[in-house]
C-alpha positions in Angstrom: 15.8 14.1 -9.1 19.2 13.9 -10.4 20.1 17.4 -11.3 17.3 19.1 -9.8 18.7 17.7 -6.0 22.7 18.5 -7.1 20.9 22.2 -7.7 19.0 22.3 -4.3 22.7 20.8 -2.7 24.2 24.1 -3.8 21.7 25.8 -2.3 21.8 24.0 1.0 25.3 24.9 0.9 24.6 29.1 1.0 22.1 28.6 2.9 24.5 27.5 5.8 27.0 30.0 5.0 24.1 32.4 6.2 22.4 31.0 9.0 25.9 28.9 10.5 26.0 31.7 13.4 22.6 30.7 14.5 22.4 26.7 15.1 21.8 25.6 18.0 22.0 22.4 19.6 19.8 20.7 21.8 20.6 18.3 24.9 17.8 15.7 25.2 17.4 15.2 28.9 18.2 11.2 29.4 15.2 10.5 31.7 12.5 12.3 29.8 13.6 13.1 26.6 12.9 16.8 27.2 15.6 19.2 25.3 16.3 22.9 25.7 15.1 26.0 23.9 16.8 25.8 20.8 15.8 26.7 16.7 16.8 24.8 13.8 19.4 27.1 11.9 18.2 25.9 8.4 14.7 24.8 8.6 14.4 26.4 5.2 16.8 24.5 3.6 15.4 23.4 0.3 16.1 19.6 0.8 13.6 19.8 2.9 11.0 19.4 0.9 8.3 17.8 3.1 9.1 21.3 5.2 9.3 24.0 2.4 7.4 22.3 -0.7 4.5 20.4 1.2 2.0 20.7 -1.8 5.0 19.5 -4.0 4.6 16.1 -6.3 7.5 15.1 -4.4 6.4 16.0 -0.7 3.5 14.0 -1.9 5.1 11.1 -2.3 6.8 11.1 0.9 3.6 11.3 2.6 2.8 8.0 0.8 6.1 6.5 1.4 5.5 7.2 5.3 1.6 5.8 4.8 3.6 2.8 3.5 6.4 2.4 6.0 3.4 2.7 9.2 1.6 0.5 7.9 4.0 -1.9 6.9 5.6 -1.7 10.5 2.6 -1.9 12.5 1.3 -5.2 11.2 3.1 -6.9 14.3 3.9 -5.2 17.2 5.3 -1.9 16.4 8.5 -2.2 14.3 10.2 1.2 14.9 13.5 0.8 13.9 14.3 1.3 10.0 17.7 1.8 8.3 17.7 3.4 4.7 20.6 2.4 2.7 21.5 2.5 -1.1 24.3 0.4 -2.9 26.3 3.0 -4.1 26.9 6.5 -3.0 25.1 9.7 -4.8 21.6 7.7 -4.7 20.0 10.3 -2.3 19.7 7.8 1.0 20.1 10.5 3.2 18.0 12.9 1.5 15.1 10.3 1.4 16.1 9.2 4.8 15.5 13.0 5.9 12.1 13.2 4.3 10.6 10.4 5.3 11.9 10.8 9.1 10.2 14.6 9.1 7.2 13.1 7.2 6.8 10.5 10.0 7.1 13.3 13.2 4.5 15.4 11.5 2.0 12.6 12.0 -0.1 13.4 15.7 0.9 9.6 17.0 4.6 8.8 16.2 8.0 11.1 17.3 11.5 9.9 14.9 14.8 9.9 15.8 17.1 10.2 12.8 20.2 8.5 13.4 23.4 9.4 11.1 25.1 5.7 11.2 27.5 7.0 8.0 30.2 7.7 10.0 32.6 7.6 6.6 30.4 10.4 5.5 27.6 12.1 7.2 25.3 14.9 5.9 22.5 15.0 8.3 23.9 17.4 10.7 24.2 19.9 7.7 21.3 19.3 6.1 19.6 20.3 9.4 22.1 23.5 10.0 23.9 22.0 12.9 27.9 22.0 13.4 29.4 18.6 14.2 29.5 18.5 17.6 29.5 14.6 19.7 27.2 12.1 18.0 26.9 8.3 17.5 30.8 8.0 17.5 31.9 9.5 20.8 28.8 7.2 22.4 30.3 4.2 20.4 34.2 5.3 21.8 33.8 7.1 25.0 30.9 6.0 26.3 29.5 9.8 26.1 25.9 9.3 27.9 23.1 9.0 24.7 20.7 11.1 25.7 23.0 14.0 26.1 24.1 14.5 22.6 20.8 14.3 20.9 19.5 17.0 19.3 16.0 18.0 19.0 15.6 19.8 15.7 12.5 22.1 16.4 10.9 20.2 13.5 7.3 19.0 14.5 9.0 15.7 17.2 11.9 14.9 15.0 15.4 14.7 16.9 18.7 14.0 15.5 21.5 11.7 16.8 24.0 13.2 14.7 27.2 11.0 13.4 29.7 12.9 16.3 33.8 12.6 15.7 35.8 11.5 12.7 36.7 7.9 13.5 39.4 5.5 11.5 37.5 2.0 12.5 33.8 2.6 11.2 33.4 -0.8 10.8 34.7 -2.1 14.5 32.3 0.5 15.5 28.9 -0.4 14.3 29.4 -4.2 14.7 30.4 -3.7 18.2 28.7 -5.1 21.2 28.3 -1.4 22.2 26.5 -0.4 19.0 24.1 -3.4 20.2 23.4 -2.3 23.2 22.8 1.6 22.4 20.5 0.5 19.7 18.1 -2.0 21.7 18.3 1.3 24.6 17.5 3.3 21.5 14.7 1.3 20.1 13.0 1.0 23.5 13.5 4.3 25.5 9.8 5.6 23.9 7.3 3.6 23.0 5.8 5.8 20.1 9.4 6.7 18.5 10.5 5.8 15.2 14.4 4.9 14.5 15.6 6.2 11.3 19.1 5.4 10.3 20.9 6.6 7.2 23.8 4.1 6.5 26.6 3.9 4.5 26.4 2.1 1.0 25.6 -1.7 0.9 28.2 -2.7 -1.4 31.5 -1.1 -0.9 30.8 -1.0 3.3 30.6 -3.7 5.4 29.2 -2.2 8.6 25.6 -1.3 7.0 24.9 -5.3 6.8 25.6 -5.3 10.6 23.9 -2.8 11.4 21.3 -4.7 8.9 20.6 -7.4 11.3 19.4 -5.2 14.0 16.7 -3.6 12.1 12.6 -4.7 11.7 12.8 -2.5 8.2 15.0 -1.8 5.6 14.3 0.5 2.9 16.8 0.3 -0.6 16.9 3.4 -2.7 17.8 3.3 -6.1 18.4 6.1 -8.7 17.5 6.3 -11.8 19.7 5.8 -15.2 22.5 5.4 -12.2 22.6 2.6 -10.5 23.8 -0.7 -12.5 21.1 -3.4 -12.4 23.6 -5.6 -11.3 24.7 -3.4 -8.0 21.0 -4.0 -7.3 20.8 -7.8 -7.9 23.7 -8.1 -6.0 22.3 -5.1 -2.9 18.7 -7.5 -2.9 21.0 -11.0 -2.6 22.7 -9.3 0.6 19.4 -8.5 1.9 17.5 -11.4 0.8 17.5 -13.0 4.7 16.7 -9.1 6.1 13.5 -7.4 6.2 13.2 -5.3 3.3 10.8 -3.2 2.9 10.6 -2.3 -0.1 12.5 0.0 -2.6 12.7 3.5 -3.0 13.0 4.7 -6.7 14.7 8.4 -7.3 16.1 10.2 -9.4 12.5 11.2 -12.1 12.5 14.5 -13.0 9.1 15.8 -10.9 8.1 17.6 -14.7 7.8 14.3 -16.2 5.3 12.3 -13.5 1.8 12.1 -15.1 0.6 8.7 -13.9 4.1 7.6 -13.1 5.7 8.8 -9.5 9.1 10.5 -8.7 8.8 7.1 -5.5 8.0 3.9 -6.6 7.3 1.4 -3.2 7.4 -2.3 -3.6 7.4 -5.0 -1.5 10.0 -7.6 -1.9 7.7 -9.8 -3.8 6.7 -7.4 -5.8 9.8 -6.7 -6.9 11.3 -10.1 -7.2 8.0 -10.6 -9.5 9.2 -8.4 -12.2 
């Protein structure tokens, strides 16, 4: 979407300056997953367009990228735990990270959890309407209890592990044997949930290929007339021993889609094919 998302950015931005005296957060109780009465302080936010667009080219889309992405991950087992990553910042990761996790809790069968693993720079607590409060970070470094600092969004069964405190080692973090053992309790505390994490950058960040090697799906996104063909040559070589999914294509101006789609999904063949 290009210009059209640095526009709806700007309005996410007064948006929050409106509503920041309303969010509220929501403990998830640690044995059942139960939170607390609480409201999402910008459900309204126009980045979410699976929310405030739902008959939207682009909404549409995302409902085919999530048809995709179940099916894709229930051809074995059930293969809940998928990290979105791009290989250079400004692609809209997070913003098709968002999408797809609240496309995904609207279905009857499946709740998400949308993990913000960018602890260099995380979004998802804003683009929610949430203050930082603890996250990922303060479980990583102080052993804060998990279920305690999720937040249930009050968008269809979507929850939100946000990123939590500014920390200097990012990478020591999420390669740690902690991070291992808070995402295998993640990926098997409910047997209908979907893990969504939003990562940092491929290229210029180590700790997304660590995190890499954890996950049954990885989804690339790519924008267009942005990023170099190369930065994707060299994004597929890092993956080529990973399960990727497929690749996410933004960045079309929604105007322009006749028979072409503001998403294009392939599968790795697919796209080695071409």
């Amino acid at each position: 979407m290009g210009r059209i998302e640095k526009a709806l950015e700007e309005a996410l931005k007064k948006k929050q300056a409106e509503h920041s005296a309303s969010a509220g957060l929501l403990s998830e109780n640690a044995a059942s997953g139960d939170a607390s009465a609480g409201l999402c302080a910008v459900a309204d936010n126009p980045l979410l367009v699976t929310i405030n667009a739902p008959h939207s080219v682009i909404a549409e889309e995302f409902r085919k990228l999530k048809s995709a992405v179940v099916s894709m991950t229930k051809q074995s087992g059930f293969q809940n735990a998928i990290l979105v990553t791009s290989a250079l910042g400004g692609e809209g990761k997070s913003f098709t990270a968002l999408n797809l996790a609240v496309s995904i809790a609207e279905e009857y069968d499946h709740s998400v959890l949308l993990v913000d693993a960018d602890l260099r720079k995380p979004s998802l607590n804003g683009y929610l309407g949430f203050d930082m409060g603890q996250g990922l970070a303060d479980c990583l470094t102080d052993n804060v209890d998990l279920g305690s600092v999720i937040i249930r969004t009050g968008i269809s069964k979507l929850s939100l592990l946000p990123a939590g405190k500014s920390v200097k080692n990012p990478v020591e973090l999420l390669s740690s044997l902690r991070m291992k053992e808070l995402f295998f309790e993640m990926k098997h505390r409910y047997a209908d949930r979907y893990l969504i994490f939003d990562t940092p950058p491929l290229l210029p960040f180590a700790e997304t290929q660590s995190l890499c090697s954890y996950m049954d799906g990885i989804i690339l996104v790519v924008r267009q007339e942005m990023t170099p063909i190369q930065s994707i040559r060299d994004s597929l070589a890092l993956l080529q021993d990973k399960q990727l999914l497929g690749i996410v294509y933004n960045g079309v101006n929604p105007q322009s889609l006749n028979s072409r789609y503001n998403y294009y999904y392939y599968n790795r063949y697919r796209y080695q094919a071409k």
